[in-house]
Rosetta silent file (secondary structure, phi, psi, omega in degrees, C-alpha in Angstrom):
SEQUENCE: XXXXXXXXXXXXXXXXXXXXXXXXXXXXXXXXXXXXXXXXXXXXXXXXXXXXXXXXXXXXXXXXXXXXXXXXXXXXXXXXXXX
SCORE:     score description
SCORE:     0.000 S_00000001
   1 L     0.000  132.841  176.924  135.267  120.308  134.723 S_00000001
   2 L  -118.642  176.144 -172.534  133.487  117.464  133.258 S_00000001
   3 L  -151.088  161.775 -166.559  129.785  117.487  131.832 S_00000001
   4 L   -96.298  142.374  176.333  127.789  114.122  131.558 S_00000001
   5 H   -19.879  -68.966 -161.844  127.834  112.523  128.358 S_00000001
   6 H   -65.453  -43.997  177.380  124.061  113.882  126.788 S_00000001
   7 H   -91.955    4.865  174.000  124.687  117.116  127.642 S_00000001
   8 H   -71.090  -32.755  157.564  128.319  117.322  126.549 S_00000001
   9 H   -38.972  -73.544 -167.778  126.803  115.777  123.131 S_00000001
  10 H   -55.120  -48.442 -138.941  124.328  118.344  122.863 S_00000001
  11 H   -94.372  -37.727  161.795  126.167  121.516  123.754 S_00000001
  12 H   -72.926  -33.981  170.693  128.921  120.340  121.024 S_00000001
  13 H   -67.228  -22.192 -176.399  126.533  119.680  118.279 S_00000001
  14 H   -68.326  -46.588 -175.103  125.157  123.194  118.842 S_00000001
  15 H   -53.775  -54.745 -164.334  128.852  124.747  118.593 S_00000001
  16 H   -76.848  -35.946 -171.326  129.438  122.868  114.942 S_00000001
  17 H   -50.538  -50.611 -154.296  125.434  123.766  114.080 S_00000001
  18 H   -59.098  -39.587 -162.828  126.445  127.229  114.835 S_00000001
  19 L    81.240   15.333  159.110  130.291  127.264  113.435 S_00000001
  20 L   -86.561    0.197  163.663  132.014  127.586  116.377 S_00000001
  21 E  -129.087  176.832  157.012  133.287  124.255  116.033 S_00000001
  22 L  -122.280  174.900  161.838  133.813  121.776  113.423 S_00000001
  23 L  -140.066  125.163 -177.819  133.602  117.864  113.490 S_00000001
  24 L   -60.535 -163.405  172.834  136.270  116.021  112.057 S_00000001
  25 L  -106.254  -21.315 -167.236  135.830  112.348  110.443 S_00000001
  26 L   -95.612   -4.643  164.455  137.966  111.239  113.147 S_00000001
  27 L    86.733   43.501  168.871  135.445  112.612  115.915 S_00000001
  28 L   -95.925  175.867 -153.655  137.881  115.366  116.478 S_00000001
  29 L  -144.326   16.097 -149.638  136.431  118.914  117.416 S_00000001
  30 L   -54.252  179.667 -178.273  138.620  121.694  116.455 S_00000001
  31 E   -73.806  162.831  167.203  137.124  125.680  116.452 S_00000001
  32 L  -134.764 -172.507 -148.676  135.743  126.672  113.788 S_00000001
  33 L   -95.035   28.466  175.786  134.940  129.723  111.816 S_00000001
  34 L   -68.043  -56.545 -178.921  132.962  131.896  114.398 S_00000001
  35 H   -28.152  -79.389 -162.290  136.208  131.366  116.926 S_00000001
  36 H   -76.883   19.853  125.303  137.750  133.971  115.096 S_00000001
  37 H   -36.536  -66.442 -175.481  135.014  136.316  115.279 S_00000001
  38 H   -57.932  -68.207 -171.592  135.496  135.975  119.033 S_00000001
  39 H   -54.273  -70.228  177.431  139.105  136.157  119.145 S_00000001
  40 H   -37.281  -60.347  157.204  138.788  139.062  117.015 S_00000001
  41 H   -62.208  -36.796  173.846  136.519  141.138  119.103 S_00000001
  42 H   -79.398    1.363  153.408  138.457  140.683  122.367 S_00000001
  43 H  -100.687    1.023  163.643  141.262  142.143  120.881 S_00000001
  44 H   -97.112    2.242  171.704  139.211  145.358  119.464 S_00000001
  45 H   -74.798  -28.082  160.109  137.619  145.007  122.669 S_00000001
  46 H   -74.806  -28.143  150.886  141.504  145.378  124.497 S_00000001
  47 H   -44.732  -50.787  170.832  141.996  147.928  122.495 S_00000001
  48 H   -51.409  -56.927 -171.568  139.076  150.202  123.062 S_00000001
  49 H   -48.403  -82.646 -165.854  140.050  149.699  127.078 S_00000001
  50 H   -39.889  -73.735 -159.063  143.890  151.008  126.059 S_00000001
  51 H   -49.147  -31.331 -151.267  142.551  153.682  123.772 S_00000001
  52 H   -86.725  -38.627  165.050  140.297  154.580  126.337 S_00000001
  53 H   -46.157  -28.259 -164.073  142.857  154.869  129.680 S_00000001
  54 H  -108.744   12.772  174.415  145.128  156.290  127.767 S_00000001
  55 H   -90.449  -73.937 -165.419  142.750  159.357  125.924 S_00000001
  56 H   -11.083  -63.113 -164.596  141.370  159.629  130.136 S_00000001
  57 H   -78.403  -10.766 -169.758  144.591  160.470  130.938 S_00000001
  58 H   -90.285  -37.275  179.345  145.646  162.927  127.934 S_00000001
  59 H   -77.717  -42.501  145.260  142.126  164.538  129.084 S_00000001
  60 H   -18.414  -66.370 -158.943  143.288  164.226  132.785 S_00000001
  61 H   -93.614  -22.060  167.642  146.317  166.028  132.112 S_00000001
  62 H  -100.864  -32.415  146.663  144.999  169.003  129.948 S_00000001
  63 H   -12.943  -54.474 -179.959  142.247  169.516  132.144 S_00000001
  64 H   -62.079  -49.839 -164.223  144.909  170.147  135.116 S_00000001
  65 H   -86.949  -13.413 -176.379  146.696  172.758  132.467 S_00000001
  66 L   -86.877  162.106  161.960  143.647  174.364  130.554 S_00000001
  67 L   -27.610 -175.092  -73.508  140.751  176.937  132.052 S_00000001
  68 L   177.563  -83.368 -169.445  138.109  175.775  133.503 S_00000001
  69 L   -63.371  -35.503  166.452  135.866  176.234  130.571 S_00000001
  70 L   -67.746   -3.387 -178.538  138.241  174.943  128.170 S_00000001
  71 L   -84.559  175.607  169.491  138.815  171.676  129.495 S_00000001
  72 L   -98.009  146.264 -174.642  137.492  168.199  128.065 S_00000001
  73 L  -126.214   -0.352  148.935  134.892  166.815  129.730 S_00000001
  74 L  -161.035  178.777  164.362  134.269  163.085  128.642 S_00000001
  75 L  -130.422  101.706 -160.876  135.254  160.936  126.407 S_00000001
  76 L  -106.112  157.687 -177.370  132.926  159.412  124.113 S_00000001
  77 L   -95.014   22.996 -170.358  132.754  156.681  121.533 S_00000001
  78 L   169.036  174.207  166.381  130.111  158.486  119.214 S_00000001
  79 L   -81.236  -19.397  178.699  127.380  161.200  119.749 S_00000001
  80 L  -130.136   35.121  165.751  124.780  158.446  120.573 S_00000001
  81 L  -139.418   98.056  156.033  126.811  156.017  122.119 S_00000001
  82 L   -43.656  140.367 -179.392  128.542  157.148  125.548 S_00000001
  83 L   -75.749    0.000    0.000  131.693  155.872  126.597 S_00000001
């Protein structure tokens, strides 16, 4: 994918206004220190999924062996945040 010159310009000066990039002296472009903000949430965000398939199924499976009444019946990340 290419982008036309002005708006390739633009759309990089926002990322270093911002800090998700930097600019070098050498007109280099590397990430900067927002990136690892990002990177950092999409691994507690892979995480959350794996926590949450694998509590599903530990509720899945005592459901099948507990009562009726006794079973769990969601699995949430807080009292005022559903999962």
């Amino acid at each position: 994918m290419s982008l036309p010159q002005p708006p390739a310009c633009h759309l990089l000066r926002t990322l270093v206004h911002d800090a998700y990039a930097r600019k070098l002296d050498d007109g280099g472009s590397p990430p900067g220190d927002k990136q690892q903000l990002l990177d950092d949430a999409g691994r507690r965000q892979a995480l959350l999924r794996r926590v949450r398939r694998t509590l599903a199924a530990r509720r899945d499976e005592l459901s099948t062996a507990a009562s009726a009444r006794r079973g769990i019946a969601e699995i949430v990340d807080g009292p005022r945040r559903p999962g």
